[in-house]
C-alpha positions in Angstrom: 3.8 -28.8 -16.3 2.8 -27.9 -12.8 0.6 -24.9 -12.0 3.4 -22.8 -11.0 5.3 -23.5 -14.4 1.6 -22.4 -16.4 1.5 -19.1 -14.2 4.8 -18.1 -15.2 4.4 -18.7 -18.8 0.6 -17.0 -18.7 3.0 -13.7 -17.2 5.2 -13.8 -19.5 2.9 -14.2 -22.4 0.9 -11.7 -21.0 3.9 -8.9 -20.7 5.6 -9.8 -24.2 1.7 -8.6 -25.6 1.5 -5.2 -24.0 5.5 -4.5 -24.2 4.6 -5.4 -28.0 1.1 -3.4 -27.8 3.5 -0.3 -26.1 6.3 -0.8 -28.9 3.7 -0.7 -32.1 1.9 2.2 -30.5 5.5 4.0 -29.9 6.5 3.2 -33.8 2.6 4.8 -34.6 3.4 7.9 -32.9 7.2 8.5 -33.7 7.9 11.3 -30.8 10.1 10.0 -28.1 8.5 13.3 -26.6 4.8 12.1 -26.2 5.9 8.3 -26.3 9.2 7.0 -25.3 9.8 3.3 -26.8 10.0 0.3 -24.0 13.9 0.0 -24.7 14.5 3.5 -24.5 12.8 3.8 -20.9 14.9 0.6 -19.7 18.3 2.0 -20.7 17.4 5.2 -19.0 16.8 2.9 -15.9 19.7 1.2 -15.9 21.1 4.7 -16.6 19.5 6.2 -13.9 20.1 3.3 -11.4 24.0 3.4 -11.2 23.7 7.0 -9.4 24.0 7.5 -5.9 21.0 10.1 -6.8 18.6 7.6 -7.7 19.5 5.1 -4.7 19.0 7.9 -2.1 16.0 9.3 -3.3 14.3 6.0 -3.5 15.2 5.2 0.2 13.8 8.7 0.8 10.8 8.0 -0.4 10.4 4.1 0.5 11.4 5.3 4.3 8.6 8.4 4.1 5.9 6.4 2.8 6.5 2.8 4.7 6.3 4.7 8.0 3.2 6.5 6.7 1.5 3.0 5.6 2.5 1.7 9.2 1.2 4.3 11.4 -1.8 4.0 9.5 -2.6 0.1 10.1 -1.4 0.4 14.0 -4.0 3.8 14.0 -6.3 2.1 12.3 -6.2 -1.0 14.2 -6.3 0.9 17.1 -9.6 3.4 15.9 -11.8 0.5 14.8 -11.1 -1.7 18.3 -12.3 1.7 20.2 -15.1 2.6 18.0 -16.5 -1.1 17.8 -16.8 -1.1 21.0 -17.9 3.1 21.9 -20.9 3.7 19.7 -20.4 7.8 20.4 -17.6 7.2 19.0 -17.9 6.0 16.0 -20.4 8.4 15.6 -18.3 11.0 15.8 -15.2 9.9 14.0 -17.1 8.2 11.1 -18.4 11.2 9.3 -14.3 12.6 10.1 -12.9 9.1 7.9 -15.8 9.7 5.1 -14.7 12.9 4.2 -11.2 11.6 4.1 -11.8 8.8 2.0 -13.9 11.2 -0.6 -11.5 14.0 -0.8 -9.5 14.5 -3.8 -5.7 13.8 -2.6 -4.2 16.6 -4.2 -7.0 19.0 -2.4 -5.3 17.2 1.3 -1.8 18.2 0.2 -1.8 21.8 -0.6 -4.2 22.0 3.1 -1.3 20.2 4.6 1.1 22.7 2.9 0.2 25.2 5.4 0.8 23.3 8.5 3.4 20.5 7.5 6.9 21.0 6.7 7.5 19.6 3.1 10.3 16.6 3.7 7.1 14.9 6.3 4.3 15.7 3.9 4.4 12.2 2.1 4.2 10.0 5.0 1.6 12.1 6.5 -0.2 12.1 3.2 -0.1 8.0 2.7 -1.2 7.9 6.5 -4.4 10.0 5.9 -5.2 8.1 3.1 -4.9 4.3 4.4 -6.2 5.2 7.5 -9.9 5.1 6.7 -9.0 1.9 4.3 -7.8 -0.4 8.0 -10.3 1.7 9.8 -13.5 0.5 7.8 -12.0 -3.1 7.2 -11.3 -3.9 10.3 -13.8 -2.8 12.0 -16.1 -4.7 10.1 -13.4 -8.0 11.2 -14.5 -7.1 14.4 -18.4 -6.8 14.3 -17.8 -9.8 12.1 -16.8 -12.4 14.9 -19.4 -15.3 15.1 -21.5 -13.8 18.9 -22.2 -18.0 19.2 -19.1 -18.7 19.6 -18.0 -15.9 22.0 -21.3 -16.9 24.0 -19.9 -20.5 24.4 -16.3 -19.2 25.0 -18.0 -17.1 28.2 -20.1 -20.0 29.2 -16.9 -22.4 29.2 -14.9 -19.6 31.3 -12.0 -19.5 28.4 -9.5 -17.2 29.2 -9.9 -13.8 27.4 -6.2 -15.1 25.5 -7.4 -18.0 24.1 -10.6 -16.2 23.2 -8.6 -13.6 21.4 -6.3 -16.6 19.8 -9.1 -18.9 18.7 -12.2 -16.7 18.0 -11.3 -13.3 17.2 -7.9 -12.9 15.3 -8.9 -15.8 12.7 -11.9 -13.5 12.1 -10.1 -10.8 11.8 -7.1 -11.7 9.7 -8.7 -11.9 6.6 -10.3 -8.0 6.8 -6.5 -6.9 8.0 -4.7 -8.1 5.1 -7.0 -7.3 2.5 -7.2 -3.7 4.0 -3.2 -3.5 4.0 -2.9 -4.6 0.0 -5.5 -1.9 -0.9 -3.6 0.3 1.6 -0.2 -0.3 0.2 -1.5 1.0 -3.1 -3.1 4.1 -1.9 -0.4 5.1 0.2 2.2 4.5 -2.6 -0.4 6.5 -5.2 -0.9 9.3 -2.6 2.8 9.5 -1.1 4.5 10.1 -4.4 1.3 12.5 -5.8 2.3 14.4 -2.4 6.1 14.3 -3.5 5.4 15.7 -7.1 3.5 18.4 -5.4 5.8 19.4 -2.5 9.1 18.5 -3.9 11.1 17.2 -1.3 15.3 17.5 -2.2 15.6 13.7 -2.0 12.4 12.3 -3.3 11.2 10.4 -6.3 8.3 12.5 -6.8 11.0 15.3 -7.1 13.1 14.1 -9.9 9.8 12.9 -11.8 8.2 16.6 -11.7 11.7 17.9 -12.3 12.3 15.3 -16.1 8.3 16.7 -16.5 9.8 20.7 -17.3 12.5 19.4 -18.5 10.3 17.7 -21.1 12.6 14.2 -20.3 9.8 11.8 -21.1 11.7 8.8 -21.1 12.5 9.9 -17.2 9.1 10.1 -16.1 8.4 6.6 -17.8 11.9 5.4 -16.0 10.9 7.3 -12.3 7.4 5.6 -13.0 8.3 2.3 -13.5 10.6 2.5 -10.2 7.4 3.6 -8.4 5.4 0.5 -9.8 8.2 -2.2 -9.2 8.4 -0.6 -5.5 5.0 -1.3 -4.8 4.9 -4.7 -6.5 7.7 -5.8 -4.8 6.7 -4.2 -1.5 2.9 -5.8 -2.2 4.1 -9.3 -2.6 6.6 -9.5 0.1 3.7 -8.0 2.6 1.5 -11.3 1.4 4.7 -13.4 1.5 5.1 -12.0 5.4 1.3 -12.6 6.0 1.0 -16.0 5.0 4.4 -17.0 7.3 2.4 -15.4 10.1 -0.5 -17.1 9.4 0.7 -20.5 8.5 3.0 -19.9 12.1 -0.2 -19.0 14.0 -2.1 -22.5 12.5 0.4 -24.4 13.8 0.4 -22.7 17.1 -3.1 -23.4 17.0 -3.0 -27.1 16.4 0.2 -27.4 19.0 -2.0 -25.8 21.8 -4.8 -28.0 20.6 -2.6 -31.2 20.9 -1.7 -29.9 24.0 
């Protein structure tokens, strides 16, 4: 069996333990108020999923946080070039990012009540809260870059392209992607915590506070799950994307090598 075929058997063994784990500790409480069983949350689902309700919503929210999570690796991108470069800068904005980064989320949202309308709250929420995340990481991508190099790349007279190409994107690369997975997760975590709060009319963060005083427990577990299959698929095709990229840019680089 190839290594593939042993992952997918090590998942699945792994899932049937804690759907069995969830289903024992569901028969030990007997309340489908405090503990829906694993069935019981699929059916709702599937229930859930053939409404035009559940569709929209999710676009809703999938559009309002992606665009968040975006803006908030080209800002960040952006921020950590300038302040690499402008000391004064970074001196400035750093201590701006840290209190970001160590602020509750909920305490950001009902600020941003005051000056945000509530259908733009998410994505502005998921952009404050991956911002510091790109900042930080690539920044350090950038200080990172191997000087020795550079100084032979200046002494050879390379062109400030195949400098960027060859020296400083490979070093970078690595800090951008692992700063976009942590990212995705935050900005998922914080853009539907901003939804529950707010309660945008078409948002999954709506319905899930609305099954929560409605005491609909196997909803909150069904509006849950479609938040944690989001992001997992959303994670894995952002790594998927990256490694096309990347195994595009090697090949570039061995091409212009050749050439």
């Amino acid at each position: 069996m190839n290594q593939t075929g042993k992952k997918i058997l090590i998942g699945l063994g792994v899932a049937i333990f804690w759907i069995g784990a969830w289903e024992l500790l569901c028969l030990a409480v007997a309340s489908e108020l405090l503990l829906p069983s694993p069935l019981q949350v699929v059916t709702v689902w599937f229930d859930l999923a053939k409404t035009s309700t559940f569709w929209v919503a999710t676009g809703y929210s999938l559009l309002r946080i992606s665009v968040g999570f975006l803006l908030a690796v080209l800002c960040g991108c952006l921020l950590a070039a300038f302040t690499a470069r402008v000391k004064l800068a970074k001196a400035l904005i750093t201590p701006i990012l840290k209190v970001i980064r160590a602020a509750p989320v909920a305490s950001f949202i009902i600020l941003a009540l005051v000056w945000i309308k509530t259908d733009s709250l998410p994505l502005w929420i998921s952009f404050l809260m991956v911002l510091p995340i790109v900042w930080a990481n690539v920044e350090e991508g950038i200080l990172q870059v191997d000087g020795k190099l550079l100084e032979v790349a200046k002494v050879y007279h390379l062109p400030a392209k195949k400098v960027w190409r060859e020296i400083r994107f490979p070093s970078l690369v690595p800090y951008l992607l692992a700063s976009m997975k942590t990212g995705l997760g935050f900005a998922w975590k914080s853009g539907i915590a901003a939804e529950i709060i707010c309660r945008p009319t078409t948002s999954i963060g709506n319905y899930l506070q609305k099954a929560k005083l409605s005491l609909e427990t196997p909803s909150v577990f069904a509006w849950t799950l479609t938040v944690i299959l989001l992001s997992v698929l959303l994670e894995k095709l952002l790594t998927k994307l990256v490694s096309q990229k990347g195994k595009r840019f090697e090949q570039s680089k061995k091409e212009g090598r050749a050439v």
